[in-house]
Each structure stands twice: as C-alpha cells, then as structure tokens.
LUMDO-602713 format. One record per residue (C-alpha): residue in one letter; y, z, x. Coordinates in steps of 0.02 Angstrom, whole numbers, plus 32768, in hexadecimal, padded with zeros to 4 digits. Example, Ala and Ser with C-alpha at 12.3 -4.5 7.8 and 13.67 -1.06 7.14 Angstrom:
<numis>
a7F1F81868267/s7FCB816582AC/
</numis>
This chain:
<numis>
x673440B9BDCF/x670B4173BE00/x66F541B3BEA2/x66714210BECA/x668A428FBF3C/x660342B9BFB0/x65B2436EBFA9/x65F943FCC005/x65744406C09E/x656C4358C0C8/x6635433CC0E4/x6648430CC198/x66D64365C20B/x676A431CC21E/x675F4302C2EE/x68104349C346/x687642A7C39B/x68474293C43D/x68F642A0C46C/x68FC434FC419/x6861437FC48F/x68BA4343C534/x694E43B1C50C/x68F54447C4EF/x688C442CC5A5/x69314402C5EC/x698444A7C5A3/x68F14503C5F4/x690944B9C689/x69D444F3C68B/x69BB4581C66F/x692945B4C6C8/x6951453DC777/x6A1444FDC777/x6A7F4584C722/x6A54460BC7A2/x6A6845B0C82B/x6B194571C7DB/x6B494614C7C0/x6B24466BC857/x6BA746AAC8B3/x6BD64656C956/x6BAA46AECA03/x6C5646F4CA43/x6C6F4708CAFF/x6CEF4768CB52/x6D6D475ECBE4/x6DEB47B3CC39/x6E804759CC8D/x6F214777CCBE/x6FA44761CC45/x700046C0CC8A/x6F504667CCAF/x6F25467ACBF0/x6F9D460DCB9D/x6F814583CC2D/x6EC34589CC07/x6EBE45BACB3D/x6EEC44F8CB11/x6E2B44BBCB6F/x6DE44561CB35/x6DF54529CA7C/x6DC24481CAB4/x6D2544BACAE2/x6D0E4506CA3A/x6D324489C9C3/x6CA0441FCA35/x6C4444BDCA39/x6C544507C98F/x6BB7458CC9B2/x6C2E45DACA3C/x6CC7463CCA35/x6D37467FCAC8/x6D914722CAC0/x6E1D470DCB38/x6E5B47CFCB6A/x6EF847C9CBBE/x6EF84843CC4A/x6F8E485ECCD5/x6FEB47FECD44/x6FAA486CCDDB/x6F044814CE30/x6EEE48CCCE5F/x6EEE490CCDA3/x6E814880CD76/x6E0748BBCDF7/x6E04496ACDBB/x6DE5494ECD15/x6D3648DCCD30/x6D1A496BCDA6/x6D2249EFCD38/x6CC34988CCBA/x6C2E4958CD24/x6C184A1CCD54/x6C284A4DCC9F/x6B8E49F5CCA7/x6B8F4978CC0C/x6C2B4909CC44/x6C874895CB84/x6CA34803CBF0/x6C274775CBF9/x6C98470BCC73/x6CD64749CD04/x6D7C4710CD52/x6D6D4720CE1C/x6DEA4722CE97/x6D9646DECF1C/x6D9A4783CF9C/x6D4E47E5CF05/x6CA24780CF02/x6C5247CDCF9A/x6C5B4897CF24/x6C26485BCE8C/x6BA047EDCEDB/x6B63486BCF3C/x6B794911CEBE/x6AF74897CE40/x6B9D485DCDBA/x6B7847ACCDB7/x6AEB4743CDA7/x6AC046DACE30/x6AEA4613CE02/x6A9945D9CE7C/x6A174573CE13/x6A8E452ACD92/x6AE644B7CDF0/x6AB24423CE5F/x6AF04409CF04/x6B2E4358CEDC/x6B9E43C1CE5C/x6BE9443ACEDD/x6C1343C3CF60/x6C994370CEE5/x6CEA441FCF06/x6D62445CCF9A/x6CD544A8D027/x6D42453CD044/x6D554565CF7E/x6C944556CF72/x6C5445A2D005/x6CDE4646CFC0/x6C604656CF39/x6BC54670CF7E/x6B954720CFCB/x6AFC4705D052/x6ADE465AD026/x6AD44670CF70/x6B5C462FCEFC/x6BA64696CE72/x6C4B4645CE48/x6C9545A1CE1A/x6D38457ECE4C/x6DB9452FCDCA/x6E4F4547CE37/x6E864530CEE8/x6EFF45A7CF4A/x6F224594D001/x6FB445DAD07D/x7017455BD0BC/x70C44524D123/x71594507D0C9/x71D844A9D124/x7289446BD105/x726B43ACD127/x73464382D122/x737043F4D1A3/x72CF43C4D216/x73034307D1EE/x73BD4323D201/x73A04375D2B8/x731D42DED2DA/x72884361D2EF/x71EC4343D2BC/x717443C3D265/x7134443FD2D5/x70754444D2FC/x707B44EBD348/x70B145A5D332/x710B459CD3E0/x715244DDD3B5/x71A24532D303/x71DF45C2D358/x723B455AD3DF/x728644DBD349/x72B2456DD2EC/x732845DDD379/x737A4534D3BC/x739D450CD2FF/x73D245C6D2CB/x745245A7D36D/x7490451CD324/x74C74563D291/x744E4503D22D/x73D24588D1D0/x73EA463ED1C9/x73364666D1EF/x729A460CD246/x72164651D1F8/x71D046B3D14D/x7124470FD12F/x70EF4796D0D5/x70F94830D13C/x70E348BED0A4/x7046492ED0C1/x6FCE48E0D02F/x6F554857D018/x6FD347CFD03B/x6FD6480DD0F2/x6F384806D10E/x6F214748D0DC/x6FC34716D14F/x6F7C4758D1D6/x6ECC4709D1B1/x6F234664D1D4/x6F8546ABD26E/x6EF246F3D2AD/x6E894652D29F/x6F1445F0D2F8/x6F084653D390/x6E54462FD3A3/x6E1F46F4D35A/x6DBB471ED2BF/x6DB547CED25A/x6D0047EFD232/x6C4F4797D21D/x6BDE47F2D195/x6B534798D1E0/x6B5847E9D270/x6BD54877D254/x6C494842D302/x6D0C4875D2E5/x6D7F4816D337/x6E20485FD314/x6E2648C9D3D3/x6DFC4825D424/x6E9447C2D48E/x6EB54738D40F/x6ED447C0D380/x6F4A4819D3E4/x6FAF4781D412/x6FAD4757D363/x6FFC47E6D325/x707347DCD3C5/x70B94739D38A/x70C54779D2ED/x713B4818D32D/x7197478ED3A2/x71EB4750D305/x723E47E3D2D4/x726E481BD37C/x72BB4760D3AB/x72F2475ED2FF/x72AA46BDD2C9/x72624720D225/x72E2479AD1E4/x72BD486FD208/x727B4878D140/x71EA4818D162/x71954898D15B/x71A648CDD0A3/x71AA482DD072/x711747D1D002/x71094731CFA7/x71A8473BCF4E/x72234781CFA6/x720546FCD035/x71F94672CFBC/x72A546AACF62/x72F046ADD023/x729B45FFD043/x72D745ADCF98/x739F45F4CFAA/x73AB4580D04D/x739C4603D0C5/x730345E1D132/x72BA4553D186/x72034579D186/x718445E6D100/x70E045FED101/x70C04621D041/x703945E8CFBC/x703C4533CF4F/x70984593CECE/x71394587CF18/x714844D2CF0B/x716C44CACE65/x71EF4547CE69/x72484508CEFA/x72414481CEAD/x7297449ACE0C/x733E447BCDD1/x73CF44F3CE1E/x737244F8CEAE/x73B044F6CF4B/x734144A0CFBB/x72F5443ECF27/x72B3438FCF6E/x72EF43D3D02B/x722E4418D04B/x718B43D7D08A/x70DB442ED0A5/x70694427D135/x6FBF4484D166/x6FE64538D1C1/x6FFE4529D280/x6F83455BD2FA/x6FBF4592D3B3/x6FBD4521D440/x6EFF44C4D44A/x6EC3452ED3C0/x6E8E44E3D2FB/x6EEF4547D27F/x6EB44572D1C2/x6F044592D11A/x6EBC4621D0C3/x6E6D4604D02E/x6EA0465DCF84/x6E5D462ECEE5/x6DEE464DCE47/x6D47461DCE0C/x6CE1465CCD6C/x6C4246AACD80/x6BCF4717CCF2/x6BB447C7CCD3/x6B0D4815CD06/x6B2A4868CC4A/x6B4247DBCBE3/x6ACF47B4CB5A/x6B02470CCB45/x6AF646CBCC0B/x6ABC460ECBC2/x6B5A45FCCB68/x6BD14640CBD0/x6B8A45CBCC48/x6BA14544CBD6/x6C5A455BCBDE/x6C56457ACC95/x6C1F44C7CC8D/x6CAC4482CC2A/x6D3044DBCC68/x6D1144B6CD1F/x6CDB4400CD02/x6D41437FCD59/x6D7A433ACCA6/x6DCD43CACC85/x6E174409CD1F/x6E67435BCD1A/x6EC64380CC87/x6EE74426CC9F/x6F364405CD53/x6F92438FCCF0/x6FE24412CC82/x700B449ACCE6/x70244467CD9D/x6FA344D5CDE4/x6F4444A8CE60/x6E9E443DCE73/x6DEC4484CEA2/x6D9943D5CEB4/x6DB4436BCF31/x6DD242BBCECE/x6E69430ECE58/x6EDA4326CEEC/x6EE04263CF07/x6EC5422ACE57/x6F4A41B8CE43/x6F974204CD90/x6F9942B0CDE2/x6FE9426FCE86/x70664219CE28/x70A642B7CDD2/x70894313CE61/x70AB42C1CF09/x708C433ACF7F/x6FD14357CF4E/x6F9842D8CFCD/x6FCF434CD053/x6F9343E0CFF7/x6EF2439DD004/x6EF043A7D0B9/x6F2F4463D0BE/x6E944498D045/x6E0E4440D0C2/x6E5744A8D14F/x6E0B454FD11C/x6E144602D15F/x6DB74665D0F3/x6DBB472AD0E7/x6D254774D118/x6CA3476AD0A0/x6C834834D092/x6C5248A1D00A/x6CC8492AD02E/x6D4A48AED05E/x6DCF4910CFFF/x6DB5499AD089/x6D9E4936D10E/x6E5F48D3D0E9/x6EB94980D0B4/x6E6B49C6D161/x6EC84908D1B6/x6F6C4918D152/x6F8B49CBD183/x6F72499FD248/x6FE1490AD230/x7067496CD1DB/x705F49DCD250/x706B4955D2EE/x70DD4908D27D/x716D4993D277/x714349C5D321/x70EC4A5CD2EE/x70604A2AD369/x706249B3D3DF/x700A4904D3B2/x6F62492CD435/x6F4F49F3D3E7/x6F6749B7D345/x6EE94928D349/x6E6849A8D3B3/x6E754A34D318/x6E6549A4D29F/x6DB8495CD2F1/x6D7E4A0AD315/x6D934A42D25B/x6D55498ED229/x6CB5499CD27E/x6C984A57D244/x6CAA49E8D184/x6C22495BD1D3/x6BB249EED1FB/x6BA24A4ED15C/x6B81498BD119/x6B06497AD1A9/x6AA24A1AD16A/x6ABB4A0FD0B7/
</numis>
C-alpha cells in the first residue's frame, strides 16, 4: 500500500516532552535563584585573642561553622600580655575603622571601650531570664551605666590557697580572718612547720591593684564610686588595709620580695612547699596540682578573708565577647556570640580545658564536679564579688593606686601619706570625668 504523505503546511509540530520543558524551567531557575546564592562567599568575622586562648577555643569555633556554613571566624593570635592585647584594639578603634568584629574583653577594659563608643550596646539581645543563668558579678562587669556590652564566657576570681595537711596535721581549722591566718601562720612558722605565712602579689602593676581590691573590701573600705565620684582610698579602713598588708613583711609572715612578686613567682613559692597560705587566681590549681608537685593533693581553696566583723570579696577577673561599633556584619557576629557563650557549649568546653565556669549551674553539674572536685567551693568564691570600679579611665585611676601602694609598700611613704596622695590624685581623675 503507499503512504501518502500529507502536504508540507499542514504537518503538525512535534510538541517537546513535558519532561524536557520542566528541565529547562528548572535550569532557569538554577541559575538565575540557587547557584548564586550557592556560590556566594561566606561572611568572615574576625577576632583577636591571645595566643594560648586560641587553640582552647578553635575546636567550638569550627563547630560553629560546620552548623553555620554562611559564617567564618578568623582567629588572630595576638600576645600573651592582657596589656598588649589592650593596646592593639586601642590603636585599632582610634585608627578609626577597627578588622575585628568580636571583641574579646577583660572585664576592667569594658567601662573605655563602652564609654569611648567601641562596642555596641547588647542590651536588647538578650533576655533577662538568659543572664541570670550567669555569675552576677561576671554580668554586672559588663555593663557600663546600666547598659550591657559584654558576655562573659569565663570566670576569674582571687582566692585563698591553703595547705589543708599542715592545717590538719596541727588540728587547725581554716582561718576566717586576716588576723586569725596571720596568728596560725607565726605560731606555725615557730614551729618549724612552713617557711612563710602568707603570699600576694606585691609588684607595682595591675595584679596589685586587684589584691588589694579584696583587702580593701575586707576591712570594710572601698576605692571609688563612678556614680557619685567619692574616693575612698584616704579613709581609715584603706589605711588599715594597706597596714596589714605591710605587717606581713615586717613580722615576716610574707617573705621581704613580696613586693616584686606577681602571679607566678608566688605560685612557684606556694607549689615548691614553702608557704602555708596564697592568695592567687583558679589557675593555680591545676598546676599545683600536677604531677612532681610538691604540695599536689596537700591544698584546699576557700573565699578571701575579710577582717574581724567585716564581709570579704574575691575580685573578679575574666572575659566576655562583645562587637565592634565598626563591624559590618554585627548580626552574625552576634550569632556566634550566641553559640559560643551558650550553656551547651561552655559545658564542653570547661570540660576540655579546665577553665573556669561563667554560669552558675556548670560549677555543680555533676560530670564537671566529678572531674573537677573543687568547683563546688569555687562556686562560692565567684558569688563573693569585689569588683574594680567600673571607670572609664580605670587604667589611670589603678596605675595612680599601684604607685601609692608601692610606695607604702617599700616604705617609701608611709601607709596614711601614701593613701592621702593616692585619693587626692584619684579624685583630680573623678573630676576631669565629672566635667568631661
């Protein structure tokens, strides 16, 4: 049979599949909707931390990326000096145009960069059901009148080391007071049982100023209100302070070096067997601690001592993040704020490196307890506060305390001059505040 083909103008068009049509639409789609936003480069926030902090945090800052893959951190390792730290956001922030979008705060430098306009106020972004999970002292060291610009994510506080063998061995319990320690420690040092009663840090630099915060509290005194710009540090309790302070080098309950002496070389002194009592940071546990040490399970912690019907305090150290005034990406670097100091992962970070807790809960949790027993007790140390004054030229107002108490000290002035040059030059520092 032929076929018979049908003319030329009335063939009909072949119609495309309809699967053909849906993968051309979806092509469009691709390339015109998903393939930009697949290959746009992630936002990348920056942050400067000392060198020894950045391989305990790196691990939980690549957590958060791989959860957060539109985010990545650039950790800059800076040095091991708070001081240096400090200097370089400084010099940023007046260069106008600071790289970091996450700001790590020691806790004395939140009242300057709160006040010179650095940091954005968080006041907003977090709910006070939130912040009352955290230590009061750690939050309330990140606000700057009333408004909050820090979160903590670790604790510091000044504390009293104390060897707990020789105190149980003489059938002494723990003193409660400076005059009860300084009695146990000469009638023990007679005995032949401890070479010296009592370490602090004596050198002229910051570490001064935050003993004698504690001291200072503990005999009733306080250093300065920016509220109301009152000094303290001429009244009676401040002078006795500093008094029983100079009474333990001249009895020689606290060997003549004190006075050069910071953080380490009173722990090192402490941890070779050769005092009985140290007031030092929660640092030291772990090295005293350790193996070849020689008072390693011979030590036990308690709050700082408070004279005779006074309420002592442990001054508060510690960091917090906050954000840079200059950062173009404030929502995510918030977003990471939010990780990093959630409870979650402060859990598992205390976990790994020992540090030290800013919420409340984690110093009881039961795990953390478990591999750290004295935490319990910690606990009560951190709730004790005595906080520096919250200034904005605080750095001038402490090197203006640690040169008086150097000075009192080494008996280069006596304790009531030194303290009366100190308040005088103090309040000259309130009043340029005052009228600024």
């Amino acid at each position: 049979m032929q076929t018979i083909n049908s003319p030329p103008a009335f063939r009909q068009k072949k119609r495309p599949p309809l699967l053909a049509l849906f993968a051309l639409t979806l092509a469009a789609v691709l390339f015109l909707f998903v393939l930009p936003a697949l290959t746009q480069q992630p936002v990348v926030l920056t942050m400067l931390m000392q060198g020894q902090d950045i391989a305990n945090w790196r691990p939980f800052v690549r957590e958060f990326e791989q959860k957060n893959p539109d985010i990545r951190i650039n950790l800059v390792e800076g040095p091991f000096d708070t001081n240096l730290i400090e200097n370089l956001y400084t010099s940023a922030f007046l260069l106008g145009d600071s790289p970091y979008d996450i700001i790590n705060m020691d806790i004395v430098w939140v009242p300057k960069f709160a006040a010179a306009g650095w940091v954005i106020d968080l006041t907003d972004k977090i709910a006070p059901k939130q912040l009352s999970k955290f230590i009061s002292g750690n939050v309330e060291g990140g606000r700057y009148r009333g408004r909050l610009y820090r979160i903590p994510h670790a604790s510091d506080a000044g504390m009293l080391y104390y060897r707990k063998d020789i105190l149980e061995q003489a059938g002494i319990a723990p003193p409660a007071t400076f005059e009860e320690m300084a009695s146990i420690s000469q009638n023990l040092q007679k005995q032949g049982k401890t070479t010296w009663g009592y370490l602090w840090q004596g050198k002229q630099y910051e570490g001064v100023s935050a003993m004698f915060v504690e001291v200072l509290a503990g005999f009733g005194g306080f250093w300065a209100n920016p509220e109301t710009f009152e000094v303290g540090l001429d009244r009676p309790e401040a002078i006795k302070a500093v008094e029983f302070l100079k009474s333990t080098i001249s009895s020689r309950i606290s060997p003549p070096g004190v006075t050069t002496y910071g953080e380490e070389e009173t722990r090192l002194l402490f941890q070779s067997g050769q005092s009985l009592f140290l007031r030092n940071w929660p640092y030291v546990w772990r090295l005293a601690n350790a193996e070849g040490s020689r008072v390693k399970d011979k030590i036990a912690i308690a709050p700082m001592l408070s004279s005779i019907g006074q309420q002592g305090g442990s001054c508060l150290g510690g960091w917090g993040w906050g954000i840079s005034k200059t950062s173009k990406h404030p929502e995510q670097a918030w977003r990471a704020i939010q990780y990093l100091t959630s409870e979650e992962t402060q859990r598992k970070f205390i976990l790994e490196t020992g540090l030290i807790p800013s919420y409340r809960s984690l110093f009881t949790d039961n795990e953390i307890a478990a591999k750290y027993p004295h935490y319990p007790q910690l606990l009560k140390v951190v709730e004790k506060p005595a906080l520096r004054p919250p200034l904005a030229q605080y750095a001038q107002a402490s090197d203006i305390l640690q040169r008086y108490l150097s000075a009192a000290f080494t008996g280069r002035m006596s304790s009531e001059k030194a303290m009366k040059a100190a308040a005088s030059e103090t309040r000259n520092l309130l009043g340029s505040l005052r009228n600024s």
